[in-house]
C-alpha positions as CSV (number, residue, x, y, z in Angstrom):
1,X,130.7,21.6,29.3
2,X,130.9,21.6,25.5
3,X,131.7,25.2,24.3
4,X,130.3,26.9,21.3
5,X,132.1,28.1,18.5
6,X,132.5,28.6,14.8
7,X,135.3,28.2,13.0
8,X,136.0,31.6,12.0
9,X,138.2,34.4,13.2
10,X,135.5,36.7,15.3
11,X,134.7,33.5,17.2
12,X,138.5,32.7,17.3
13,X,138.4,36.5,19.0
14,X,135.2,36.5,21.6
15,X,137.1,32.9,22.6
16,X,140.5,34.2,23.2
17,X,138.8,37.0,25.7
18,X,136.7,34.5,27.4
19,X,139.9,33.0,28.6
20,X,141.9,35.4,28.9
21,X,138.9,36.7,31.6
22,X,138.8,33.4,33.2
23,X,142.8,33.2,33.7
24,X,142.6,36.7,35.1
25,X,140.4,35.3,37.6
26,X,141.2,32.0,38.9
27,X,144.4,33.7,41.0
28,X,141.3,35.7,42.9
29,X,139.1,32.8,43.0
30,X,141.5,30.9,44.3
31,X,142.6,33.5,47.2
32,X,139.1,33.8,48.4
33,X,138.9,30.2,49.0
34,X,141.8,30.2,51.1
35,X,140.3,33.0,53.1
36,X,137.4,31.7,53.5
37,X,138.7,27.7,54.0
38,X,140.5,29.4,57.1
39,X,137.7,31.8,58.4
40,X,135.8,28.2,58.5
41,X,138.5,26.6,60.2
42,X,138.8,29.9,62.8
43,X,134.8,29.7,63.7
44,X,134.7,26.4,63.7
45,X,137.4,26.7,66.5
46,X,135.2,29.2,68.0
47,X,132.1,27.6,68.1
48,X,133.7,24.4,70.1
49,X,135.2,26.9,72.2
50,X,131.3,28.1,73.1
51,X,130.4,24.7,73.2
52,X,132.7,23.9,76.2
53,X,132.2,26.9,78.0
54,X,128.5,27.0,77.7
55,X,129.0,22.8,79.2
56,X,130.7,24.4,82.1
57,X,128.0,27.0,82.5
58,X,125.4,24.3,82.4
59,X,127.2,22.3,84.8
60,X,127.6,25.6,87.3
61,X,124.1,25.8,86.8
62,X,123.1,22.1,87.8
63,X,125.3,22.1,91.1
64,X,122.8,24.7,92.6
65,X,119.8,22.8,90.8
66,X,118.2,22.3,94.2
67,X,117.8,26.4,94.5
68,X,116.7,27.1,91.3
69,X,113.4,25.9,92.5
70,X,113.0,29.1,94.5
71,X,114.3,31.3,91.7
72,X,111.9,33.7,90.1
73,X,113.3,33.1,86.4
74,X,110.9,36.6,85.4
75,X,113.5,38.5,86.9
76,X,116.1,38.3,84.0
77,X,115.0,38.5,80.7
78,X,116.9,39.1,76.8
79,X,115.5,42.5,76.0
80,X,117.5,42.6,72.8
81,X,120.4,41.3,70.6
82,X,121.7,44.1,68.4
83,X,123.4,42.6,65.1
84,X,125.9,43.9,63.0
85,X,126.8,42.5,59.3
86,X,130.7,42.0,58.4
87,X,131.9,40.9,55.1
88,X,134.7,38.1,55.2
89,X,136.0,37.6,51.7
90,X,132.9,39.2,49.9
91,X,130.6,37.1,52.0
92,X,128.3,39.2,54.6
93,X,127.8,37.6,58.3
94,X,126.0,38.5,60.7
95,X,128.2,39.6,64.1
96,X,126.9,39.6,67.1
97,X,127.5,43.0,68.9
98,X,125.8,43.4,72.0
99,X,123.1,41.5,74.1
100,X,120.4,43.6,76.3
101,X,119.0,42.0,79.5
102,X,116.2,43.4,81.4
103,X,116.6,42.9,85.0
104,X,113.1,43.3,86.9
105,X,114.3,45.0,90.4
106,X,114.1,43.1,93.2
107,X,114.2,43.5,97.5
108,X,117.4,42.5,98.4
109,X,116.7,41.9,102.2
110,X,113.5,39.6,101.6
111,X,115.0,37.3,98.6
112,X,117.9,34.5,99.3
113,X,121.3,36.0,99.2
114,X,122.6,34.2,96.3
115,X,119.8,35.7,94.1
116,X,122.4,38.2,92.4
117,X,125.0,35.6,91.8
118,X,122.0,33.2,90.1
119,X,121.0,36.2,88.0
120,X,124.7,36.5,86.9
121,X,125.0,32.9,86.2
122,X,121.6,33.1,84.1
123,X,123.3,35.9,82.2
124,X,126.3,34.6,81.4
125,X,124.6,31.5,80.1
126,X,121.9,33.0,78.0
127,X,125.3,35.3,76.6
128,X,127.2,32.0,75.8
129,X,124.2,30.5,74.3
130,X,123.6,33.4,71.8
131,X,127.0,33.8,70.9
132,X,127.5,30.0,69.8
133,X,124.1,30.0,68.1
134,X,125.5,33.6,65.9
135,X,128.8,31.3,65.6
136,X,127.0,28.5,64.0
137,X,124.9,30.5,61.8
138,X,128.0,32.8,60.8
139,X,130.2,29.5,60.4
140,X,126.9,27.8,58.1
141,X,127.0,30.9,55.5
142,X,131.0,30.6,55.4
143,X,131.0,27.1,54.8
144,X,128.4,27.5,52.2
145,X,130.4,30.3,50.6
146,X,133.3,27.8,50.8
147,X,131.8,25.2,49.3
148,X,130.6,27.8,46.5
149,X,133.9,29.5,45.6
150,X,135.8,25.8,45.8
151,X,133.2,24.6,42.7
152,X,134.0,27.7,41.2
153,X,137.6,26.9,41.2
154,X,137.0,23.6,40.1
155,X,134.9,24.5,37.1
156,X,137.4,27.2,35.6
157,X,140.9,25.2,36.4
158,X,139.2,21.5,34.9
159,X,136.4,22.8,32.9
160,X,135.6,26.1,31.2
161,X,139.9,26.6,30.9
162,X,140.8,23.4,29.4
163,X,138.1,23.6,27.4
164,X,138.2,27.4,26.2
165,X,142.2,26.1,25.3
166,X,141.0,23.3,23.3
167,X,138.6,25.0,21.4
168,X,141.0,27.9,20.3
169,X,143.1,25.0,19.2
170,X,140.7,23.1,17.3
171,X,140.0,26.4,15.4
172,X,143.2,27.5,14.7
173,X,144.4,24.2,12.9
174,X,141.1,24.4,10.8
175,X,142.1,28.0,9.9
176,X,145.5,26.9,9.2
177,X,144.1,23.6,7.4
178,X,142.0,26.4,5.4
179,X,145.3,28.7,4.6
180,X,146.9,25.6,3.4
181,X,144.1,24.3,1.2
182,X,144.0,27.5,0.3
183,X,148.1,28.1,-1.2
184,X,147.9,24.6,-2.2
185,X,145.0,25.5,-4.7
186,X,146.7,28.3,-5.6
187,X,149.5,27.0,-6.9
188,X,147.8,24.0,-8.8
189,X,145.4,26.6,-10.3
190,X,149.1,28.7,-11.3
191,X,150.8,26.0,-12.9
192,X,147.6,24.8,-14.9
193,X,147.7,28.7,-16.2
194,X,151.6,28.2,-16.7
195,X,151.0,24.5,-18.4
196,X,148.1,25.8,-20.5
197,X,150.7,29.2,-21.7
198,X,153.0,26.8,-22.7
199,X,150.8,24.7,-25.0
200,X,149.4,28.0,-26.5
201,X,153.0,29.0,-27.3
């Protein structure tokens, strides 16, 4: 990224304050990409965690495969999933908070016993299979936020600082070149006046 400048002392100025804003910021830059590299690496634990349990759930659900047939799956149904938002290093997720089943009564005398335990199962399930989804989608805008903030870091440390530096440096050795040029003129221009004095005397 080329940066624009003149080669004057206001542009020396807005410069100096451009990086003096980026310095003062790469330290917080920088500390929200830690958090946020290891908030990924804590969901993405998670999330395998609800992965295996929701395998074993599917698997307790397969060994009585046989009854299922009889089950009346409109007896348990997800009423509602009430979200909440939490901010992780200035990025907001969503967080699950609670899930609401709706559990149709049923007789318990003239339905098979195990008709409780299958709605129980069918809960649990349904619970592990929400959670891991709001995982994934909570571990999707982190790791996108990651990704973000790590570019952002990457552009101030290699880019816009290095570059802000070696403008301010480019301008100052003109303005010194200037000075220079400047006393060197000078003192041709006063020994000219002192030659030409001379003559006249």
């Amino acid at each position: 990224m080329a940066i624009k400048f003149q080669y004057n002392k206001t542009s020396l100025q807005l410069l100096e304050k451009q990086l003096k804003v980026r310095v003062r910021t790469l330290p917080i830059i920088k500390n929200k990409e830690s958090a946020l590299r290891m908030e990924v690496k804590r969901c993405k634990t998670e999330a395998a965690d609800l992965e295996e349990r929701l395998e074993k759930q599917i698997q307790a659900y397969e060994a009585m495969f046989a009854l299922w047939n009889e089950f009346d799956t409109s007896l348990i149904k997800v009423n509602d999933v009430h979200l909440g938002v939490r901010k992780i290093a200035g990025v907001r997720v969503p967080l699950l908070e609670n899930v609401d089943f709706e559990i149709r009564p049923f007789s318990l005398f003239n339905s098979p016993k195990w008709y409780s335990d299958g709605i129980h199962i069918l809960k649990n399930l349904a619970q592990t299979a929400i959670e891991r989804e709001f995982t994934l989608a909570k571990l999707n805008l982190l790791e996108h936020a990651r990704k973000k903030t790590t570019q952002k870091v990457n552009l101030f440390e290699k880019v816009q600082i290095p570059g802000y530096q070696d403008a301010l440096r480019k301008i100052k050795r003109f303005m010194e070149d200037e000075e220079n040029l400047s006393k060197s003129s000078q003192k041709i221009l006063k020994s000219t006046q002192e030659k030409r004095k001379e003559a006249e005397a």
